[in-house]
C-alpha positions as CSV (number, residue, x, y, z in Angstrom):
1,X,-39.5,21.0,44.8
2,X,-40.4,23.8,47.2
3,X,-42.4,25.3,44.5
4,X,-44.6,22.5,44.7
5,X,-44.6,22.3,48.2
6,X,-45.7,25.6,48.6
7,X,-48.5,25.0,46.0
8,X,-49.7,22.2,48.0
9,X,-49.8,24.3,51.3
10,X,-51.1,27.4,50.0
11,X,-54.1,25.1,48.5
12,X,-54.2,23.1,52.4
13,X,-54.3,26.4,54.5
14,X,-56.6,28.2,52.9
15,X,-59.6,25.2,51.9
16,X,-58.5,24.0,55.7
17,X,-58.9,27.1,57.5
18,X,-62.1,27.5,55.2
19,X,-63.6,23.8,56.3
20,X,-62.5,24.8,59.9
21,X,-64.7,27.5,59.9
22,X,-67.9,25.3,59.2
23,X,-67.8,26.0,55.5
24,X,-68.7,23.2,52.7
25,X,-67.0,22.5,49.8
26,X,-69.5,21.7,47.7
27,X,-70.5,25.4,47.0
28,X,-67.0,26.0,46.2
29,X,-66.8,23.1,44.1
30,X,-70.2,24.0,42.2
31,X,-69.1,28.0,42.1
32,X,-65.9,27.2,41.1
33,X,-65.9,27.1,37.4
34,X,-68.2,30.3,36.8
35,X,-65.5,32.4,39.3
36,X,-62.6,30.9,37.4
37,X,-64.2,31.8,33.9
38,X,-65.0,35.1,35.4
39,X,-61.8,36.2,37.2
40,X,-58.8,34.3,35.5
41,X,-60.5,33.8,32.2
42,X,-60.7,37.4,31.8
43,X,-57.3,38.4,33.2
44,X,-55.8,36.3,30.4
45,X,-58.0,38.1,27.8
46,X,-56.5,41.1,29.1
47,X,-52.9,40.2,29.1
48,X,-53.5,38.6,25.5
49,X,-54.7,41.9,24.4
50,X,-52.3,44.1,26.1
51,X,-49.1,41.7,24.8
52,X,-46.9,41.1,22.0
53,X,-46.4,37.7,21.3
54,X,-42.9,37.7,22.4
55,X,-43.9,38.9,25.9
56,X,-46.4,36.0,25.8
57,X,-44.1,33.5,24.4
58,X,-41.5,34.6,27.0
59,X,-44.0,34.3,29.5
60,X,-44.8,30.9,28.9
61,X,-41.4,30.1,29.0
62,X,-40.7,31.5,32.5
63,X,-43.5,29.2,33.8
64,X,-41.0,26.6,33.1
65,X,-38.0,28.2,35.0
66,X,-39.8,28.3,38.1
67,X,-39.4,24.4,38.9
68,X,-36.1,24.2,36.5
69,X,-34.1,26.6,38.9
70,X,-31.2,28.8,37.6
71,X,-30.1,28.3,33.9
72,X,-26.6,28.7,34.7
73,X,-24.9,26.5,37.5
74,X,-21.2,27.6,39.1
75,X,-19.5,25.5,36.9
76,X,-21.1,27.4,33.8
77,X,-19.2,30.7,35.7
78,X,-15.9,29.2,35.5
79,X,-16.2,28.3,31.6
80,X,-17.4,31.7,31.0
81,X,-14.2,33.1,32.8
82,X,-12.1,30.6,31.1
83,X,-13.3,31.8,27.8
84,X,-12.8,34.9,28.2
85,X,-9.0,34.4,29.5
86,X,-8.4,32.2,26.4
87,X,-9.6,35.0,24.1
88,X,-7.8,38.0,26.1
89,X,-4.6,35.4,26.0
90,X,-5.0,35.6,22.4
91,X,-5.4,38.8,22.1
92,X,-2.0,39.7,24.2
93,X,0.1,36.8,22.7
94,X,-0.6,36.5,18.7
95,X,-2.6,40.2,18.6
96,X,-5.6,41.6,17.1
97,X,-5.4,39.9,14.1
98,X,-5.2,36.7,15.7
99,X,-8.3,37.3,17.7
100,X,-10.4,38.8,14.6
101,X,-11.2,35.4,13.4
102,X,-12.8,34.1,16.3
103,X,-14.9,37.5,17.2
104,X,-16.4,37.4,13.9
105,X,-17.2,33.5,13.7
106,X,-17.6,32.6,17.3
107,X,-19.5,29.6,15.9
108,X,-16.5,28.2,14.0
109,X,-14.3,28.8,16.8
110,X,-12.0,26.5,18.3
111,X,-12.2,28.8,21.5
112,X,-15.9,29.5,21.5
113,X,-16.4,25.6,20.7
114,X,-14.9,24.9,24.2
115,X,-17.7,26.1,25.7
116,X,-21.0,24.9,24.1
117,X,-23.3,25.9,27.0
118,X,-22.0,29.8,26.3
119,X,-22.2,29.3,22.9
120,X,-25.4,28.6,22.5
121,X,-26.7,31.4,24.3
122,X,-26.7,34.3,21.5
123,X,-26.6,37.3,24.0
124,X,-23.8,35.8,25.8
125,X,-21.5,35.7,22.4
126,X,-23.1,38.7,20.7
127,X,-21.9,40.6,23.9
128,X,-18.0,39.8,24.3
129,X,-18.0,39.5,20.5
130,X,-19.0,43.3,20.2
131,X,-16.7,44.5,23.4
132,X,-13.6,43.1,22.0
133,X,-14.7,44.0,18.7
134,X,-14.6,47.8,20.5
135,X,-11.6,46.5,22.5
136,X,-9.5,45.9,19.3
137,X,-10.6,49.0,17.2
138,X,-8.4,51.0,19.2
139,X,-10.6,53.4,21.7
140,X,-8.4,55.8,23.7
141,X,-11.1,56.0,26.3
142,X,-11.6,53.1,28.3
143,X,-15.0,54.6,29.4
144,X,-16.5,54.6,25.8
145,X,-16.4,50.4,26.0
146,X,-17.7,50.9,29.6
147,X,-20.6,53.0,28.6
148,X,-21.8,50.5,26.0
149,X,-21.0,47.8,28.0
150,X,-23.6,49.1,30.8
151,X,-26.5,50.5,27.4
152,X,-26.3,47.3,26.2
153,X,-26.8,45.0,29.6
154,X,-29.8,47.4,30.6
155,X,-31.4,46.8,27.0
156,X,-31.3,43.5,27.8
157,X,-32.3,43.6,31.3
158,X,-34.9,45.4,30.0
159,X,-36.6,43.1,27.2
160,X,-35.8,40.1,29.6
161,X,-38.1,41.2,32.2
162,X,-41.0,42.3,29.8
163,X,-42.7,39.1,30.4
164,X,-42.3,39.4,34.4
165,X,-44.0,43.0,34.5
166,X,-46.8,41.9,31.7
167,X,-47.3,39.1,34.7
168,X,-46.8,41.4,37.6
169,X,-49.9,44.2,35.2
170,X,-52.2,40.8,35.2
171,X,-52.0,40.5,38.4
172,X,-52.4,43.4,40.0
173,X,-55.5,43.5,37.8
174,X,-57.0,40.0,39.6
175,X,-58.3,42.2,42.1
176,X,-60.4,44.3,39.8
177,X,-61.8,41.4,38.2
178,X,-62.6,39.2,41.6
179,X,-64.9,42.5,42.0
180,X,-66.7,42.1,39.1
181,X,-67.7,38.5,39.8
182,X,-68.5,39.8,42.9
183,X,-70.9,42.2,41.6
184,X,-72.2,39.6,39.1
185,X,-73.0,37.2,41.8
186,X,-74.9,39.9,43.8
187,X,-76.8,40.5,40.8
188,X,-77.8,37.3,40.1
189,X,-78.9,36.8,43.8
190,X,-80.9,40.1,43.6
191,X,-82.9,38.2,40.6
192,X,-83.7,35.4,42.9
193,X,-84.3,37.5,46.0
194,X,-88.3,37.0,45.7
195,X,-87.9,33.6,45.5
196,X,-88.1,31.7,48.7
197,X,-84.5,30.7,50.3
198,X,-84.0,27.3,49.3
């Protein structure tokens, strides 16, 4: 809701302050679709080229966040610490064994199947799947299931905010591109400049 809000007041301030100032809209209307083609039609060129399609697909995808909110909620929190109590329960009442079969089919879990908001995301299972996978295999050094606890969070930290920096590369380059249309507009008035001003 705010996100809309602040749409509509960016767009009030600035056309306000502009019509304010004596300006008319019709030259904005009638520049309008040339700058647009100019500056934002060429900045998603650019970030078409520079991109894989997951960035862009990911991208797209994060347009839809913004006025969604969060993806998790507090109550998803509370079934993602229940799970994990049930499965380190298990683990310390039946034993390893015990747990094997639901680290290895967290799909066909009766645990897992507790929790379908967690089980659908794939990160989410893939990641306590493989700690207690390391958990139950025995390591002597706690610090071993720490360190690829923390390699395999920034991985993903990492490919989760491609699609933000490909967004933040575009738009550091708008102000490039408002220059050329700048400069393209000056040209075109030096063409006319013989003519008389009308």
């Amino acid at each position: 809701m705010f996100q809309i809000i602040g749409i509509v007041l960016l767009f009030g301030m600035v056309f306000g302050s502009y019509l304010m100032g004596g300006g008319k809209l019709d030259v904005i209307i009638e520049a309008a679709p040339h700058e647009l083609m100019a500056i934002l039609g060429a900045a998603v060129a650019a970030f078409l080229i520079s991109n894989s399609m997951v960035v862009i697909k990911g991208t797209a995808g994060g347009f839809g966040k913004i006025f969604k909110g969060p993806k998790w909620k507090p109550a998803d929190y509370r079934d993602l610490l229940s799970l994990l109590f049930l499965l380190t329960k298990t683990m310390k009442s039946k034993g390893v064994i015990a747990l094997e079969s639901h680290i290895e089919k967290p799909h066909e879990s009766t645990i897992f199947a507790r929790y379908p908001k967690v089980t659908h995301d794939h990160f989410a299972v893939d990641f306590i799947c493989d700690t207690l996978r390391m958990m139950t295999m025995n390591l002597e050094d706690p610090h071993q299931v720490e360190d690829a606890m923390e390699k395999q969070l920034e991985k993903h930290h990492h490919e989760a905010l491609e699609p933000a920096h490909a967004l933040q590369a575009m738009a550091d380059a708008l102000p490039a591109l408002g220059i050329v249309a700048a400069v393209l507009g000056v040209i075109k008035t030096m063409g006319s400049i013989t003519e008389p001003p009308a």
